[in-house]
N, C-alpha and C positions, 0 to 999 in steps of 0.2 A: 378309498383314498387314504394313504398314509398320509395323517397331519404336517407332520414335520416339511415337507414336500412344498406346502404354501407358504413358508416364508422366505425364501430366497426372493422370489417374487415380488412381496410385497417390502421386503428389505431394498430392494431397486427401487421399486415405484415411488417409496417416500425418501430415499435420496436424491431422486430425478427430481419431485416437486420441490425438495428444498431447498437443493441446485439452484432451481430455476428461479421460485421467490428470490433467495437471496440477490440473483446476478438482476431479476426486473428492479428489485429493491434500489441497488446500488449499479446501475448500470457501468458506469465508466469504471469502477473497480472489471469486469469483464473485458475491458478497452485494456485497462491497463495490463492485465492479466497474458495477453494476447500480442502485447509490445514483449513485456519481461522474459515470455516463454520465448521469444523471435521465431514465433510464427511465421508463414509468408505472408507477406503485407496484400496479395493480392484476398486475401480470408477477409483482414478488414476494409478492403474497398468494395467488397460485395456484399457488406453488412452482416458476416458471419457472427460479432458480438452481439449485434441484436435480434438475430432468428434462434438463436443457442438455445436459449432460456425456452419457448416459444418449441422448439422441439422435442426438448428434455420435456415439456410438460405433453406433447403430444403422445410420446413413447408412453411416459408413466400412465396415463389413462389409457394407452392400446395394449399396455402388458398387464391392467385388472380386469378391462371387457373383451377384448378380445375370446372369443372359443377358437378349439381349434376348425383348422388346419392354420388359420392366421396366426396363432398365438402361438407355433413355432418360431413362423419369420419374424415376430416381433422380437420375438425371445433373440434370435442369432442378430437381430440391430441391436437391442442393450450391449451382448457384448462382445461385439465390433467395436459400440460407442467405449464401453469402459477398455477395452482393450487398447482402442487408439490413447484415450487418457495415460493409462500407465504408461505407453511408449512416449509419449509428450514429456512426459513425467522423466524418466528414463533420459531421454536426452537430456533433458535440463542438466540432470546431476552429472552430465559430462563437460558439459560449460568450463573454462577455466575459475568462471568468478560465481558466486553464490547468486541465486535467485531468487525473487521475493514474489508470492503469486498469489492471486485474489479466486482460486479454482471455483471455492463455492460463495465468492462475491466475497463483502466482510468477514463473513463468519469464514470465511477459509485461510484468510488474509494471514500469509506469515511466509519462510523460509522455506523452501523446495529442500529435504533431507530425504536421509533414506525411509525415516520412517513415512512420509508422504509416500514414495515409492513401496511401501509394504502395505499404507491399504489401499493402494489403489488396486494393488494386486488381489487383495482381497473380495474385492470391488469383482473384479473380472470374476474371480471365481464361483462369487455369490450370482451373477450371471449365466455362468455355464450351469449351476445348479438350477437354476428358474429355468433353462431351455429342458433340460432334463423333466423339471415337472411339469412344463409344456407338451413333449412329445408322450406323456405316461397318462395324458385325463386330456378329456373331450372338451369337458365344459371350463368358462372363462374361471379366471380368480375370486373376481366378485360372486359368481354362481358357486362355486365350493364353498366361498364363504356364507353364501343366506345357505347353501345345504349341509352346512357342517353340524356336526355334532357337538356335545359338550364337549368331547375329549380336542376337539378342533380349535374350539374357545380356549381351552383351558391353555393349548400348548401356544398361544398366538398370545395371550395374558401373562404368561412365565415369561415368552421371549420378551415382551414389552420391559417385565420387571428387570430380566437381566440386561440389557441394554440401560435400561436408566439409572442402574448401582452401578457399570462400567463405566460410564462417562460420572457419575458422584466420585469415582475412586479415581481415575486416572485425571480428572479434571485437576490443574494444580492450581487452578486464578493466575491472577498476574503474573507476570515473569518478572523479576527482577530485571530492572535496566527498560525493559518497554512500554513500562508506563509512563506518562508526563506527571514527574513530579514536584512540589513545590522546591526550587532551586537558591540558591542567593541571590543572583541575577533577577530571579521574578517578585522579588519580597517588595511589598508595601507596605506603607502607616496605616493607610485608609483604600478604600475603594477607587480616590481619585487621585492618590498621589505614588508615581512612581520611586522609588528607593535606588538612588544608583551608590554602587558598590563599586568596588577598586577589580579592576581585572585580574583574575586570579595565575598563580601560577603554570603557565603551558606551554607546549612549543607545537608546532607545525614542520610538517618536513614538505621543501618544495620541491619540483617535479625532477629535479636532479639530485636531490639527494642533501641537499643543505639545509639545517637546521635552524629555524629561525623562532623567536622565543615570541609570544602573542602581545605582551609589553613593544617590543620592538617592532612590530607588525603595525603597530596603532603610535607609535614616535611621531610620528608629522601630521596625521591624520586621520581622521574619522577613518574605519575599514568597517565594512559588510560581509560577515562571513555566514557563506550559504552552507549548509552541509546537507549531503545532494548524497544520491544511490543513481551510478547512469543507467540503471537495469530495471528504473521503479518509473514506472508511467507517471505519476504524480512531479516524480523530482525531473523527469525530461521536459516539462512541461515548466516548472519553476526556471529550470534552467536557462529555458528560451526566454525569460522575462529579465533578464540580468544585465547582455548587454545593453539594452534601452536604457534601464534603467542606470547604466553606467554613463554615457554617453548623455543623458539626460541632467546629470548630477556630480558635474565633474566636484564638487566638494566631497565627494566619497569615493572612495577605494572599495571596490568591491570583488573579491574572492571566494570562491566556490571551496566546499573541500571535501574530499572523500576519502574512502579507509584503505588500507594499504591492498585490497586483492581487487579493486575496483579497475576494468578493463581498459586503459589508459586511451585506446584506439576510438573509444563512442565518449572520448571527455571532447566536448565542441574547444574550439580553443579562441571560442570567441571574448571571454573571462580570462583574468591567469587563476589558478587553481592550485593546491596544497593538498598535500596526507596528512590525514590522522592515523597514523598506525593503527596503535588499539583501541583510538575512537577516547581515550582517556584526558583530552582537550576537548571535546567536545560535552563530554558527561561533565566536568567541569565549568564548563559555560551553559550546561542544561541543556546544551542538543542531544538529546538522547534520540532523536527518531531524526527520520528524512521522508520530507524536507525539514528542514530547521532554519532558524536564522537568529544570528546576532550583532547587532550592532555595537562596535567598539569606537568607545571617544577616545580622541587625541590627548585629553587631559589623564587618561590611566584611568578613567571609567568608566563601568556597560554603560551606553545610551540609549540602548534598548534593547527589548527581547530578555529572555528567547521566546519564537513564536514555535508551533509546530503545524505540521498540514499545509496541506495545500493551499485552503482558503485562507488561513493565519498567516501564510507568506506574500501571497498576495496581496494583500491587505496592508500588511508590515510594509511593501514596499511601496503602497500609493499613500499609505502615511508619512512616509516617510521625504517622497517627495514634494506633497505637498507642503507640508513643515518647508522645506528648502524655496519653495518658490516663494512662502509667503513671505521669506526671511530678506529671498533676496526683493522684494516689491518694496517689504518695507526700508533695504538698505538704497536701494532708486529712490525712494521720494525724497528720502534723509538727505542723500545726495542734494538732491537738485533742488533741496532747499537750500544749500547753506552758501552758493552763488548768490541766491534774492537776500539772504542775510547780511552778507558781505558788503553787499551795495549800497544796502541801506544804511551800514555805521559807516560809511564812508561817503554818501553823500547828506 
């Protein structure tokens, strides 16, 4: 057995299982993942995001035990699977608008680029290498491994090492701009008391082209500004929470806003809606991710936010209405005392 032969192999197998953890870990990131790429919706009414996981891990355990003659056919389903990925992949980047995709659940969680399309090709390749060292030895993966030699170990110990000073050296931490970072908008005194600040300088362009400055957006009235991706399962989903909550709260103005390459056709138009061009109002008000939100007072400033996530949005907005019912409860009773008040200096 030439060593080198068994790792392609075992290079799938613990991609497959990581795949797979990740997508059980974070389910709906897989949901989402499956909306972003526009999939046919008929995948996920058959429960395609929740068998995925569940077969990738099937695969990875039939491409270590398997011997042959099976451990070919296994071999030519990884890469079919990786093959169809890169073509998934591959469309995306023909999209008019960028993509945001959860391929290995969170940990995969970012922008469809060419370089996604470079390893997935990778991917496939390191597949048609494993069918190769399928069709070339009898016995499974796991068996060459309990009958490997030192030089077997040695070369599966080297790979390990260079694989983990590749990701130490290409790894760059955070990206600028994608982390939530502490904002002016989000600054407090203490743990209990929020800090509101003057709304800063910004403008918004709306869906025709006119310019309208974030001061002037909030002139009459509280506004709610959601800053939403229509391509990100999490923000479609924000989305649909907006006009209830519009409709529910008529003391707020609520708008949606996305970035200038966002597909205008899947913006619902049940909200009205604004661009952020370069997204440079929004880094300004702390929405640096989507979903986001922030609320703008009528008196010139934040009233809240920014939140981010999904759950944070959520959240933000049943705070929000609640605050408003309690406000208006307490403006009824006030009310409908000052009749009994009235009567009384007067009789």
């Amino acid at each position: 057995m030439s060593s080198p032969l068994i790792v392609p192999a075992l290079l799938i197998a613990a991609v497959l299982l990581l795949s797979a953890v990740a997508k059980l870990v974070e389910p709906q990131a897989t949901s989402d993942a499956f909306t972003s790429l526009r999939l046919p919706s008929m995948l996920a009414r058959t429960g395609m995001p929740r068998l995925l996981p569940w077969a990738e891990i099937a695969l990875a355990l039939a491409l270590l035990l398997t011997p042959s003659p099976l451990s070919r056919i296994v071999a030519v389903l990884a890469v079919l699977l990786m093959a169809a990925y890169t073509g998934v992949i591959a469309r995306a980047l023909r999209f008019e608008h960028p993509v945001d995709c959860s391929c290995f659940g969170k940990l995969g969680a970012g922008r469809v680029t060419q370089r996604t399309l470079v390893r997935n090709l990778l991917l496939t390749a390191t597949a048609v290498l494993a069918w190769l060292s399928a069709s070339r030895t009898e016995d499974s993966v796991l068996g060459q491994l309990l009958d490997g030699s030192a030089r077997t170990w040695g070369w599966l110990a080297m790979t390990v090492l260079t694989g983990a000073l590749a990701w130490l050296i290409v790894d760059r931490g955070a990206e600028p701009g994608r982390h939530v970072a502490t904002t002016p908008t989000a600054e407090a005194a203490d743990d209990d008391e929020y800090v509101r600040l003057p709304i800063p300088f910004g403008a918004l362009e709306e869906p025709e082209g006119n310019v309208i400055g974030l001061r002037t957006i909030a002139q009459y009235h509280a506004v709610l500004l959601a800053f939403l991706n229509e391509s990100c399962g999490p923000c479609v989903r924000a989305q649909s929470l907006l006009a209830g909550f519009d409709e529910a709260n008529p003391e707020i103005a609520v708008r949606s806003v996305y970035r200038e390459y966002a597909n205008r056709e899947a913006i619902p138009s049940d909200v009205p809606w604004y661009v952020d061009p370069a997204g440079q109002t929004g880094a300004a008000l702390g929405a640096m991710s989507t979903p986001s939100a922030v609320l703008l007072g009528a008196d010139g400033f934040i009233a809240g936010g920014p939140v981010h996530g999904e759950e944070a949005f959520t959240q933000f907005l049943t705070d929000i209405s609640e605050e408003l019912q309690q406000a208006r409860e307490e403006a009824a009773a006030l009310q409908a005392l000052q009749p009994a008040e009235t009567d009384a200096i007067s009789g």
